[in-house]
C-alpha positions, 0 to 999 in steps of 0.5 A: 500500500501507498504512504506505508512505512517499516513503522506501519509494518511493525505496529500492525504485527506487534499488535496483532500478536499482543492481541492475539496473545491477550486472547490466551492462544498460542501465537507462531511467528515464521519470517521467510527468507527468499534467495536473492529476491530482487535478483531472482524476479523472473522477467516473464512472470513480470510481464503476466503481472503487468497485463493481469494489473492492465498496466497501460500499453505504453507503460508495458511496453517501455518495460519490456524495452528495458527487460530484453537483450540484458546479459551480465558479463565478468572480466576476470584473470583478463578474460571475459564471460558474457551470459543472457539473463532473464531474472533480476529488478531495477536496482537502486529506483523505486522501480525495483520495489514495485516490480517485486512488490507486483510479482509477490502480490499473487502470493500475499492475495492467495494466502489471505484468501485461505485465512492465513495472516501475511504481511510483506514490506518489500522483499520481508515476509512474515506470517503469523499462526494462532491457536489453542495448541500446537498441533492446530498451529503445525497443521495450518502452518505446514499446509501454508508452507507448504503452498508458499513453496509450491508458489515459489517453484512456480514463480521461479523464486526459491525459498530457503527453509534453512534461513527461514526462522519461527518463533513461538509467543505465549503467555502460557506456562505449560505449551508445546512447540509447533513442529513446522518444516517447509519442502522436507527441511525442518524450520528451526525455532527461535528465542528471538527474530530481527523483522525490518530493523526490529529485534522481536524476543519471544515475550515481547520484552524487546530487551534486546532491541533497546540494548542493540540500539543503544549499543549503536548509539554508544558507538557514535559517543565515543567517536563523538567524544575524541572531538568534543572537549570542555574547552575545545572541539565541536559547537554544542549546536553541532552536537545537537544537531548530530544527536538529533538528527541521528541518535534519536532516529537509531534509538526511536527506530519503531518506537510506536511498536515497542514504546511501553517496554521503554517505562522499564526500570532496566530499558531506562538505565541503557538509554540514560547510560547513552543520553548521559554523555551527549547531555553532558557534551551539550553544556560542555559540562565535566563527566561527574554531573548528573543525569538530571543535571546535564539534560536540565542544562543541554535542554533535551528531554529524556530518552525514554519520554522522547520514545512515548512522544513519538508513539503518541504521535504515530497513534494520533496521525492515525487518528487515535484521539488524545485525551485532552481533545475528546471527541475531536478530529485530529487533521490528517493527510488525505490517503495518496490512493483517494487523490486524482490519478495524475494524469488528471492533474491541472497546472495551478499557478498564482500571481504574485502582486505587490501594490494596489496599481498591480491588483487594478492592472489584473482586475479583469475578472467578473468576480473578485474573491479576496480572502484571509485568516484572522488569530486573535485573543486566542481566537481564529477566523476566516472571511471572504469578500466577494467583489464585483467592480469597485465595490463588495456585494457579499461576503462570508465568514467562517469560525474555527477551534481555538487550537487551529492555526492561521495556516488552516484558517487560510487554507479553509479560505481558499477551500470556501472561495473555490466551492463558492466558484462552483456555485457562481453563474459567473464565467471568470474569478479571480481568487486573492490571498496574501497567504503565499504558504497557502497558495504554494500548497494548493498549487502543490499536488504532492501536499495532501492537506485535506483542505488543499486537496477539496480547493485543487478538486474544486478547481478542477471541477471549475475548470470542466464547468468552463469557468476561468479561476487565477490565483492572486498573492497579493501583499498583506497589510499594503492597504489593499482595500479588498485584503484588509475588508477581508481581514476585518471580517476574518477578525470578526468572525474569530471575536464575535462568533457564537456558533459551533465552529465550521471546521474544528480538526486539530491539526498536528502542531497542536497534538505535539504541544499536548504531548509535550506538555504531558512529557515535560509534567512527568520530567519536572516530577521526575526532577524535582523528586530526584535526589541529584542535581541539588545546585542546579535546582536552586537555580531551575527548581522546575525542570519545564521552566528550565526548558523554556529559559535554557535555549535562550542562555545556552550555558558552556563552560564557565556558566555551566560549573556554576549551574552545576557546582562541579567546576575548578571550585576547591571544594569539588577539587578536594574531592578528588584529591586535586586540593590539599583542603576544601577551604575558601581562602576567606574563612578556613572553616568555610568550604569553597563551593560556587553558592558559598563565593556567589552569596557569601564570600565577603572575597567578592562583595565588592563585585556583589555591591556593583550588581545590587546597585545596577539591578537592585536586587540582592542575591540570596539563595532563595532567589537565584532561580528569580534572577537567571530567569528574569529578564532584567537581572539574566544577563547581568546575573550570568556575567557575575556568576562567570566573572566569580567562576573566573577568578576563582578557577585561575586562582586555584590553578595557581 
């Protein structure tokens, strides 16, 4: 199927087995192995499947083109071997996939049609057997084996039996195997398979997959760690970028199927043992900082609820609600298989006009529709204007949830004004917008918002009616008469509506605050009941504060030995016996640690003086985390903390 991922792949059959384990059956997992798959797709068995599909004349014959004369030739020792191959699919394209997923096709729909389970991504082949007993799974298990071999020889492709695993998957305490074989050769049974990047064990812990994973990941730390050091080596945002964009995606990999083994106490201590030390290369902080401490300063969350957003957020794409929106409609893309064929689609184009001189030169319309979308005091709207000459004769407004964007409040626009279309008497429209974003996505067919793919239909339709419809970005605010009537009426309609709202799906943006905002109310639970991390707490008592502040100051180095109280300090020095006493050089009976020379040291009241006076606020304890966080203290409260460190770093080297 079209838009399917390895992900889709692998939610579908983990949950199928769970359920059929919660049912209390025995459960039999076979995943088949073909023998140089693509390269073993035999040329004239494609051929019967593309006119069985009634591909189309042009499109069989430009293949077949392609599937003749072919040979494969060796140059080897100076000698070359040349020899006609018939079998083989386009490699490295997306033709290949779809040839082999054309020629397997055959087998998938035949073996659904004798009841047995099957599921194929590309040349992976699984299929799931369920019963009471082993016996009922070794009967129905060996009969399916036994047809997908005799498929395999009549399709040219072989099936290797030796290289084809099972397992079995239970809950049950007392069981007996299934004993399955395939063309005489017994298959053995396994206590673990690897399915499409994803290690399944026979209790659907995924212990092993989480440890595989992290395994991965720890790999990449130690080379990252080579070249990125306290005081020299790769920017932080460099390292961010790096964990972002590939250690998150090894460790997420799939995490929709396995996301609840992730809550393990065990599974958790593998994936803080990875984030630890990209956490602490983030801050530029010194490897005896906590867990707690290094992810509140990098500004990331923990693994383990990174795992559960992105679970949540597969499940609300395919349209599993959220709590927190009841009954609500998440907003999700159209199926590619419900659009258009392409060789229907119109080439759609929008003008783009500056001024009021460009807008009356292309006035040449019999109706002009002037559309905009409108958030304000939290509320959204959308409105046309519809013109005819000089002057407005109707228009429209329309409401929307709170939680929808101006993005969908223009695409709504758009869509209104387009259906409006089909409805006028009118031969010729011209359609205004100053949402260019909205415009490129109408315009675009490959974008399948649900909103821009009903205004491309209805301007399709318009076209077969005859009507002539030109899209307009015209610049917002420019005092264009018919863009700000309509962004009046845009504002009217979010502010004095009272009715139900005419579209009210969530869209996506939305449902990743939501969860956001639930995964950091379990971080700041986990932070402030934690028994780490005690300096940093009295600058960021809460972890979800500390999120929203940490991207702005971006603590390194200096700053970062003070928010976490490791640093060149002699009493973390004393520690490790890198200094003879602990003791500030002010008092003997005081120990050197960075709250004790930020409140107290009299060392450095000369330097607390200069700040009260410029700030006029003291620094006490129990303020700290006022003054980092406000926005008139902030910078000059950080330069302080960095001056203080200074000073008493080089004089402690000395």
């Amino acid at each position: 199927m079209p838009q399917r991922s390895t992900e889709d792949a692998l939610y579908t059959l983990v949950h199928r087995i769970q359920g059929k384990i919660e049912l209390k059956k025995l459960v039999t997992l076979v995943s088949l192995d073909i023998e140089g798959a693509f390269d073993s797709a035999w040329w004239p068995a494609i051929r019967i499947r593309l006119a069985e599909e009634k591909c189309p004349v042009n499109v069989r014959r430009l293949l077949d083109s392609y599937l003749e004369c072919r040979s494969v030739k060796v140059r080897y020792a100076g000698e070359e071997v040349s020899r006609d191959t018939e079998k083989g699919c386009v490699q490295g394209s997306i033709g290949g996939p779809i040839l082999w997923n054309l020629l397997l096709d055959p087998l998938l729909k035949e073996l659904e049609n004798r009841g047995h389970y099957v599921q194929a991504f590309a040349d992976d082949v699984v299929m799931v057997f369920d019963g009471d007993t082993a016996e009922e799974i070794t009967r129905e298990a060996n009969a399916a084996l036994s047809f997908v071999q005799k498929w395999g020889v009549r399709s040219k492709l072989k099936f290797a039996p030796h290289k084809t695993c099972a397992m079995l998957l239970t809950r049950k305490l007392k069981y007996d195997t299934p004993r399955l074989s395939m063309n005489g050769v017994a298959i053995a049974m396994s206590n673990q398979i690897k399915i499409l990047g994803l290690i399944m064990d026979n209790k659907l812990t995924f212990n092993q997959h989480i440890a595989a994973q992290t395994r991965k990941a720890l790999d990449i730390y130690k080379q990252l760690a080579r070249t990125a050091k306290i005081n020299w080596g790769l920017h932080p945002e460099v390292i961010r970028l790096i964990y972002t964009a590939t250690i998150e995606p090894i460790v997420m990999y799939a995490a929709a199927a396995w996301a609840p083994a992730a809550n393990k106490i065990g599974a958790r201590k593998l994936l803080n043992s990875v984030q630890r030390g990209f956490a602490q290369k983030l801050c530029k902080s010194y490897r005896t900082v906590s867990l707690h401490s290094a992810l509140t300063l990098a500004g990331i969350l923990p693994l383990d609820l990174r795992i559960q957003e992105a679970a949540a957020l597969y499940e609300t794409k395919r349209g599993s609600p959220l709590p927190e929106l009841g009954d609500r409609e998440t907003e999700s893309r159209v199926g590619f298989a419900e659009t258009p064929h392409p060789a229907s689609h119109m080439d759609i184009r929008f003008e783009c006009l500056e001024d009021q001189r460009q807008v009356d030169r292309r006035n040449v319309q019999e109706v002009r529709i002037f559309t905009d979308g409108s958030k304000i005091e939290g509320k959204v709207g959308a409105a046309l204007s519809i013109w005819k000459g000089e002057s407005e004769v109707r228009n429209q407004k329309f409401s929307l949830s709170a939680y929808c964007t101006v993005y969908q409040a223009e695409l709504l626009a758009i869509c209104k004004a387009t259906g409006g279309v089909l409805k006028g008497r009118e031969k010729s429209y011209g359609l205004y917008s100053d949402s260019r974003a909205a415009l490129e996505t109408v315009a675009n067919h490959s974008s399948l918002h649900p909103l821009a793919v009903e205004s491309r239909e209805n301007l399709r339709k318009a076209f077969i009616q005859g009507k002539d419809v030109s899209l307009f970005w015209i610049k917002a605010h420019a005092g264009l008469l018919g863009n700000e009537r309509a962004d009046d009426l845009a504002k009217e309609a979010a502010l004095a509506s009272k009715r139900k709202a005419d579209y009210d799906r969530c869209p996506i943006s939305h449902a990743k605050n939501i969860i956001r905002a639930r995964s950091i109310l379990i971080w700041d639970d986990r932070y402030k009941t934690g028994e780490t991390a005690a300096v940093t707490k009295l600058f960021f008592p809460s972890a979800g504060e500390a999120y929203r502040l940490i991207r702005k100051i971006k603590p390194a180095g200096l700053l970062t030995q003070v928010l976490t109280g490791h640093g060149g300090f002699s009493q973390y020095l004393h520690r490790f016996k890198c200094r003879e006493s602990p003791s500030c050089d002010c008092d003997p009976a005081k120990d050197q640690s960075i709250l004790h020379l930020l409140v107290e040291c009299p060392i450095h009241d000369r330097a607390r003086y200069d700040f009260s006076q410029k700030t006029k606020e003291q620094i006490k304890l129990d303020n700290l985390h006022e003054l980092i966080g406000n926005k008139n203290t902030s910078i000059p409260f950080i330069t302080f903390c960095e001056t203080i460190c200074k000073i008493t770093i080089n004089k402690n080297k000395n």
